[in-house]
KEBA-854176 format. One line per field, with one value per residue (C-alpha): residue number from 1; residue in one letter; x, y, z. Coordinates in nm, 4 decimals. Layout:
<sites>
seq: [NUM ...];
type: [a ...];
x: [X ...];
y: [Y ...];
z: [Z ...];
</sites>
This chain:
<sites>
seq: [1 2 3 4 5 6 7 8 9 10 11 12 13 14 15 16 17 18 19 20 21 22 23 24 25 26 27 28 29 30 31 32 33 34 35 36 37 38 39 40 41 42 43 44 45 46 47 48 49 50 51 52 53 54 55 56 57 58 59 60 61 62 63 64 65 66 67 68 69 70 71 72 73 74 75 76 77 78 79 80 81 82 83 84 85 86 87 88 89 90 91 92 93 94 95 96 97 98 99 100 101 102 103 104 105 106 107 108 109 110 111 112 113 114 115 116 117 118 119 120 121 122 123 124 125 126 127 128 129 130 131 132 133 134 135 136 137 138 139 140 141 142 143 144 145 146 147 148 149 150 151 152 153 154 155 156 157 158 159 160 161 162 163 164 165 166 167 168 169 170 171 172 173 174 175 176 177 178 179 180 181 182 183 184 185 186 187 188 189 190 191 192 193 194 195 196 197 198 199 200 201 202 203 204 205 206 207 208 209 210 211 212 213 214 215 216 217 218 219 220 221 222 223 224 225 226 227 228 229 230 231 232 233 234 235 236 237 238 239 240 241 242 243 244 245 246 247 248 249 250 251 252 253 254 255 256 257 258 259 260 261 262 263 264 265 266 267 268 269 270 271 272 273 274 275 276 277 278 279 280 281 282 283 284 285 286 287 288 289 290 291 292 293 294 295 296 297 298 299 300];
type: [x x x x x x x x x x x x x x x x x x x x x x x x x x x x x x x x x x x x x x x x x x x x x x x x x x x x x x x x x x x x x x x x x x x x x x x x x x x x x x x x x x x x x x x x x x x x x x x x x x x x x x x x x x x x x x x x x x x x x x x x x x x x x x x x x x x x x x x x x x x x x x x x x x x x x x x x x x x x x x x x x x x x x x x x x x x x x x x x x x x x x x x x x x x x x x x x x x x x x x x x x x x x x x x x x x x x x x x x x x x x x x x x x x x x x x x x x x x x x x x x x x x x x x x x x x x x x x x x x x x x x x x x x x x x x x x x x x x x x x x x x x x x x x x x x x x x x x x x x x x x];
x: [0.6539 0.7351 0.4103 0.2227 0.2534 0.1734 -0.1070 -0.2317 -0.1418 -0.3273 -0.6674 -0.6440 -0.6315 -0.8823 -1.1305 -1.0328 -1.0365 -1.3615 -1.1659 -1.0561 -0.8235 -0.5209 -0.1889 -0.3104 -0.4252 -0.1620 -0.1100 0.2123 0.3748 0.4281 0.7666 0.7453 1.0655 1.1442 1.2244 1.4871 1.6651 1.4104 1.2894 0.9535 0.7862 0.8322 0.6506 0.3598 0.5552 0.7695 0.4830 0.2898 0.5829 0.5393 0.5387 0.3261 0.5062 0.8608 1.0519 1.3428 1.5653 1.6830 2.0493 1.9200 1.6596 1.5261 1.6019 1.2177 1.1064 1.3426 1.2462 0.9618 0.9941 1.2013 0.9766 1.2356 0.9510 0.5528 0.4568 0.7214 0.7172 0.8258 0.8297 0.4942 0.6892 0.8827 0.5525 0.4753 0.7939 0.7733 0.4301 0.5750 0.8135 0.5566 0.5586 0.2531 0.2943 0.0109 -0.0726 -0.2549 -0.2142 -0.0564 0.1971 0.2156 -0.0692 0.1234 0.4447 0.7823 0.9863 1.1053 1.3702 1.5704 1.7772 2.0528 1.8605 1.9566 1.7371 1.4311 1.1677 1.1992 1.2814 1.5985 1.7292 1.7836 2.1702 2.2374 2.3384 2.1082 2.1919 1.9656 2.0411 2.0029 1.6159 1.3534 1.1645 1.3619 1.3952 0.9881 1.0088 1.2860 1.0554 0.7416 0.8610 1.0804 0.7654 0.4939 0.6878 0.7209 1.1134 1.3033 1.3897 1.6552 1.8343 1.9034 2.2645 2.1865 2.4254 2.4120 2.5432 2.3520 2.2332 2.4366 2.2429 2.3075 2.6594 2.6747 2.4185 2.6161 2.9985 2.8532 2.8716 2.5364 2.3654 1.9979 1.8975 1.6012 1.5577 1.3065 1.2315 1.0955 1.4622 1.7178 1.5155 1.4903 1.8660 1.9637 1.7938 1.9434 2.2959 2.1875 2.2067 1.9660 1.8330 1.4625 1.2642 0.9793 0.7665 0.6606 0.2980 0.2803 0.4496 0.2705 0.2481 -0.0705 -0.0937 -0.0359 0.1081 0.4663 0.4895 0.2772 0.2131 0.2864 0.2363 0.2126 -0.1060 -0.2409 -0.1381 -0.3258 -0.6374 -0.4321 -0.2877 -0.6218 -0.5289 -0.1777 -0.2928 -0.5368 -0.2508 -0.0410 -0.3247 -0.3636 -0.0050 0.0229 -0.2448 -0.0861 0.2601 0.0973 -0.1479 0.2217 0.4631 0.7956 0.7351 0.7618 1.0454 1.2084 1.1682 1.2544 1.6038 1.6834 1.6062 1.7660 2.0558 1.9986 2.0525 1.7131 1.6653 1.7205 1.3960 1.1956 1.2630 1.1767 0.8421 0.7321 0.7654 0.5618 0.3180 0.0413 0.1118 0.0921 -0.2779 -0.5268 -0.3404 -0.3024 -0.6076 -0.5500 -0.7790 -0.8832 -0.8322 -0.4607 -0.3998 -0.6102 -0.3792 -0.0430 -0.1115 -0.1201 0.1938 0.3655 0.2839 0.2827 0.6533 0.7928 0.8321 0.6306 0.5775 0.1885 -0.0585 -0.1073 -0.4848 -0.5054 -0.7980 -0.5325 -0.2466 -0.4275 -0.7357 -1.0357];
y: [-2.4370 -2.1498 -1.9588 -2.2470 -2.3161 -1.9474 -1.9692 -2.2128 -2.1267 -1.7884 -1.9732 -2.2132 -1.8697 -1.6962 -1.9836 -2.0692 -1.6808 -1.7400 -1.9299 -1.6502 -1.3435 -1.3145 -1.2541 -0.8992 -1.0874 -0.9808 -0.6961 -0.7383 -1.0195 -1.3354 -1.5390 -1.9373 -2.0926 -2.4239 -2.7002 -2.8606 -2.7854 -2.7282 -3.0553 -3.1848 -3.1908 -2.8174 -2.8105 -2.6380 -2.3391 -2.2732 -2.2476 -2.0185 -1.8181 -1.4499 -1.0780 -1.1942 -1.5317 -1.5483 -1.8211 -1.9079 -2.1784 -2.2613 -2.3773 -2.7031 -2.8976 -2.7577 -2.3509 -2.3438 -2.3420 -2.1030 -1.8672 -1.8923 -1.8473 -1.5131 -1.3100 -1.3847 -1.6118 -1.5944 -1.9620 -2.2279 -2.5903 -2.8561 -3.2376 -3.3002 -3.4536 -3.1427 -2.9207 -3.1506 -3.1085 -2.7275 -2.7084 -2.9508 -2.6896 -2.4050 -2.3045 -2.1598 -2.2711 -2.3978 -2.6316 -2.4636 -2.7350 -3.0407 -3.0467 -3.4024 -3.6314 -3.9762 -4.0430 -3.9687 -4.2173 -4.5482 -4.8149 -4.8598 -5.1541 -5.3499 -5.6483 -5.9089 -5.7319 -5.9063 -5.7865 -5.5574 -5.8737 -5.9391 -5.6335 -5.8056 -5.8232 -5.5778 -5.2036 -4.9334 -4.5737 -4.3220 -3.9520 -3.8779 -3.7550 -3.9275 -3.9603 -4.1890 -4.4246 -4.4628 -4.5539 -4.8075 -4.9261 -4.9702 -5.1034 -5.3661 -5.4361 -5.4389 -5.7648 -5.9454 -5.8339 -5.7575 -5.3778 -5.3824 -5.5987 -5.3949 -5.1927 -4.8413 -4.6062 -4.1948 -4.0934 -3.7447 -3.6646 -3.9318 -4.1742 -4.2425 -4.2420 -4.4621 -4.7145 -4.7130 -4.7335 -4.9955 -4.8159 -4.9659 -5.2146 -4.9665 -4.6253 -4.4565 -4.2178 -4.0579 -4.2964 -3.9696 -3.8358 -4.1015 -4.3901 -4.2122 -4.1134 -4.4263 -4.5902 -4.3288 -4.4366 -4.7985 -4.9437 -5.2342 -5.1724 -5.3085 -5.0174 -5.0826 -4.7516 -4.6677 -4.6521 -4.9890 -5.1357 -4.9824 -4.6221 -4.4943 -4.2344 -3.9122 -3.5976 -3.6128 -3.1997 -2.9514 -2.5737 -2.4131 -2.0487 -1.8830 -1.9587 -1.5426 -1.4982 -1.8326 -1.6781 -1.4566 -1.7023 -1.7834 -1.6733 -1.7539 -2.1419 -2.0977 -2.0132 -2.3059 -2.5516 -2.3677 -2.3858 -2.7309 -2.8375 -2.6621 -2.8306 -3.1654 -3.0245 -2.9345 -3.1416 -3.0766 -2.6945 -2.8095 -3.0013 -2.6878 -2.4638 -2.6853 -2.8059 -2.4144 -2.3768 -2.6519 -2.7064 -3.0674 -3.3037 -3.2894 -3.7004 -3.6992 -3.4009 -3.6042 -3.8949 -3.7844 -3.5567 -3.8555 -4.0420 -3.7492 -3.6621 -3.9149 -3.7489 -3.4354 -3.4949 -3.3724 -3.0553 -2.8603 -3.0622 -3.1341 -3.5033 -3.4785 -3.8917 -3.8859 -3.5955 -3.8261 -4.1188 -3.9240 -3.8437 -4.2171 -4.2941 -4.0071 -4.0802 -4.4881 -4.4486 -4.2020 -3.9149 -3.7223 -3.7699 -3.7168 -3.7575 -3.3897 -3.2081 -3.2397 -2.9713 -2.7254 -2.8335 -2.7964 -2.5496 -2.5538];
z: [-4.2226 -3.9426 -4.0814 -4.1356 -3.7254 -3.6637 -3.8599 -3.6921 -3.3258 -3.4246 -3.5367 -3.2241 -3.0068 -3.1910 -3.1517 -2.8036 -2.6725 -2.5046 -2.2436 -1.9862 -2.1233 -2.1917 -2.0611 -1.9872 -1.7137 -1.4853 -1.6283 -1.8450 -2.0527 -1.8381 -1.8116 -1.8133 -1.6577 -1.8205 -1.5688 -1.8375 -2.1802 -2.4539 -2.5699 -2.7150 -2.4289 -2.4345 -2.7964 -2.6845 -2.5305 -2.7716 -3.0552 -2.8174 -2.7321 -2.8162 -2.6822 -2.4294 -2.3030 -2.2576 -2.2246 -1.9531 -1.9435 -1.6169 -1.5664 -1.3859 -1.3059 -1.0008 -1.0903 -1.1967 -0.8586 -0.7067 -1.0059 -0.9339 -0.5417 -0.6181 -0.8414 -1.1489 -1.3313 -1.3194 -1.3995 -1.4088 -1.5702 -1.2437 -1.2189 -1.0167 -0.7187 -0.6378 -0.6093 -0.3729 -0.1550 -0.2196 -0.0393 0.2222 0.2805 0.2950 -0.0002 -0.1424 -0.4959 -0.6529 -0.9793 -1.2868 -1.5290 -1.6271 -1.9323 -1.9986 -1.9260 -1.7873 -1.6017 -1.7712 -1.5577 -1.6181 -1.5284 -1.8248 -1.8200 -2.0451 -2.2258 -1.9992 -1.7669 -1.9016 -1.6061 -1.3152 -1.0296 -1.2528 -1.0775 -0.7777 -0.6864 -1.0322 -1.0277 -1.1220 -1.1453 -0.9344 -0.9680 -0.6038 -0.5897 -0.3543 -0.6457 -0.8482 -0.5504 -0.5592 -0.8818 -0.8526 -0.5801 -0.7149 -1.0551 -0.8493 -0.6061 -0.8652 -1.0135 -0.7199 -0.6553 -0.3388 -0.3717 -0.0586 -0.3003 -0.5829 -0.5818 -0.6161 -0.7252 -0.6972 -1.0529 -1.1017 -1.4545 -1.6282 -1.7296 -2.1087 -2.0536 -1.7349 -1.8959 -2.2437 -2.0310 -1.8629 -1.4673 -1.4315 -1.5557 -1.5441 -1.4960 -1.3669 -1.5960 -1.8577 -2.1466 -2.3516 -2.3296 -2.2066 -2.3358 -2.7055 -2.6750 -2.6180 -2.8744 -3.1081 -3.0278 -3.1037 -2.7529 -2.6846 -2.3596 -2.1657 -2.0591 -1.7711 -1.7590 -1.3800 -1.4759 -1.6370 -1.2950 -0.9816 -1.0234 -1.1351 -1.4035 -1.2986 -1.4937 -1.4444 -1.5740 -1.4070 -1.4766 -1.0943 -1.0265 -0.6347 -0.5567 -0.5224 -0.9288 -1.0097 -1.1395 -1.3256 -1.5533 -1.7359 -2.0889 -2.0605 -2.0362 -2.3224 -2.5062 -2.4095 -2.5091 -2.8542 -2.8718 -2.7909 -3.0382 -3.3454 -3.2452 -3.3133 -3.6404 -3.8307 -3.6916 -3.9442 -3.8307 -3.4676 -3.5003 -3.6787 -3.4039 -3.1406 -3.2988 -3.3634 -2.9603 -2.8325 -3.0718 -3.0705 -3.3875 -3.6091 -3.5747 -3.2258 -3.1927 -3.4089 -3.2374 -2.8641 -3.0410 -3.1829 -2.8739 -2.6139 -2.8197 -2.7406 -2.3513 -2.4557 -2.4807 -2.3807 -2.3875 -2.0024 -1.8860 -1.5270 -1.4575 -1.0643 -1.0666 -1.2110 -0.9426 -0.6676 -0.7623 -0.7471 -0.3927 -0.2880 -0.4906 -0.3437 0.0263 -0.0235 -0.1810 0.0915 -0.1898 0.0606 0.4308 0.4056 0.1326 -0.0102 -0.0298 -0.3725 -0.3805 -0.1694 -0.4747 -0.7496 -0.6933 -0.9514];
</sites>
């Protein structure tokens, strides 16, 4: 299956190597910091991985930005929201393409919570980011609820267990990794996806780079959408490589790939609209403090 994915991945390149260079480009190979722990949105990445893209996995969350910022990384997966803080803060850093086509976040609640207003008065779990508090907000909102009266409650990256020990009675959290986990472990829960209650739909993953090696990343990204398309053409080989990666139970992988993949298409495409619409969510929900230039984010 491993060579059947390589084959592939090298007849996807071959065809697509009209598209800009390749990672001689910037004149050497180029290292991708992950913004998480290998998982199936990562798919893509992994199956283009080679001499000339290396792959670093940060030790949280928000280490692809500062490897980025320090020279330690060249192009770095982050959660669309935080690019936009990070050029609120003067930061130069720049989008080159979008990993997963829709939003990632969701409310996930226990099943008595059978629509977002029955949050009202009940505790949900928030890890602490802006972010996650505009999408309590706008799922609450878009049903009609009262969002001042839902019991937040800081508790980090814990969701599974706080849902499952009963801390909480929701999360906000991702429903292609929390929501599948949960499921997994055979707890019942309601899940109300952020784009399906007042949040338009905007790539939740970006591609960001400092904005003077942008250009330079041309055949870097034709690799990832090569990469990305012969994940999905042999699926068993992706879910192969991505369990011996991650270390994470074979179901489980299969699981969370089979729940992405529909938003891992069109693969690295970045869709001026979705981008247009994140900038209202993010400046209607107080994520940021003005609407960003979309054109100065995300250059053509």
């Amino acid at each position: 299956m491993r060579a059947v994915l390589l084959l592939l991945t090298a007849a996807f390149l071959l065809a697509g190597s009209g598209c800009g260079g390749d990672s001689a480009d910037k004149g050497g190979p180029v290292t991708l910091a992950l913004d998480f722990q290998p998982n199936p949105v990562h798919a893509g990445i992994y199956a283009a991985e080679g001499p000339d893209l290396r792959v670093r996995v940060p030790s949280s969350s928000t280490d692809s930005l500062k490897l980025l910022a320090t020279g330690r990384a060249d192009l770095a997966v982050v959660d669309i929201h935080d690019l936009g803080l990070a050029r609120e803060r003067g930061e130069d850093i720049v989008g080159v393409g979008a990993l997963v086509q829709r939003p990632l976040a969701a409310v996930i609640g226990r099943p008595g919570i059978r629509r977002p207003r029955d949050l009202e008065g009940e505790r949900v779990g928030v890890t602490g980011l802006a972010s996650d508090d505009a999408v309590l907000r706008a799922v609450v909102q878009s049903d009609g609820g009262d969002y001042s009266k839902v019991k937040r409650t800081t508790i980090g990256f814990t969701a599974v267990p706080s849902l499952i020990a009963g801390k909480v009675d929701a999360v906000v959290a991702f429903w292609n990794v929390e929501g599948v986990a949960l499921r997994r472990r055979g707890v019942q829960t309601r899940e109300f996806r952020v784009d399906d209650y007042g949040a338009p739909r905007y790539p939740e993953l970006v591609l960001a780079v400092e904005r003077e090696n942008a250009r330079d990343m041309n055949g870097v990204l034709a690799k990832l959408v090569a990469g990305t398309r012969a994940a999905l053409a042999d699926r068993e080989a992706t879910i192969d490589q991505l369990v011996e990666v991650s270390g994470a139970d074979e179901p489980l992988v299969r699981a969370q790939l089979g729940a992405v993949a529909p938003a891992l298409r069109p693969p690295i495409r970045l869709d001026r609209r979705a981008l247009e619409g994140w900038a209202r969510f993010d400046a209607r929900f107080g994520i940021l403090e003005r609407r960003p230039d979309v054109e100065r984010a995300f250059p053509p």
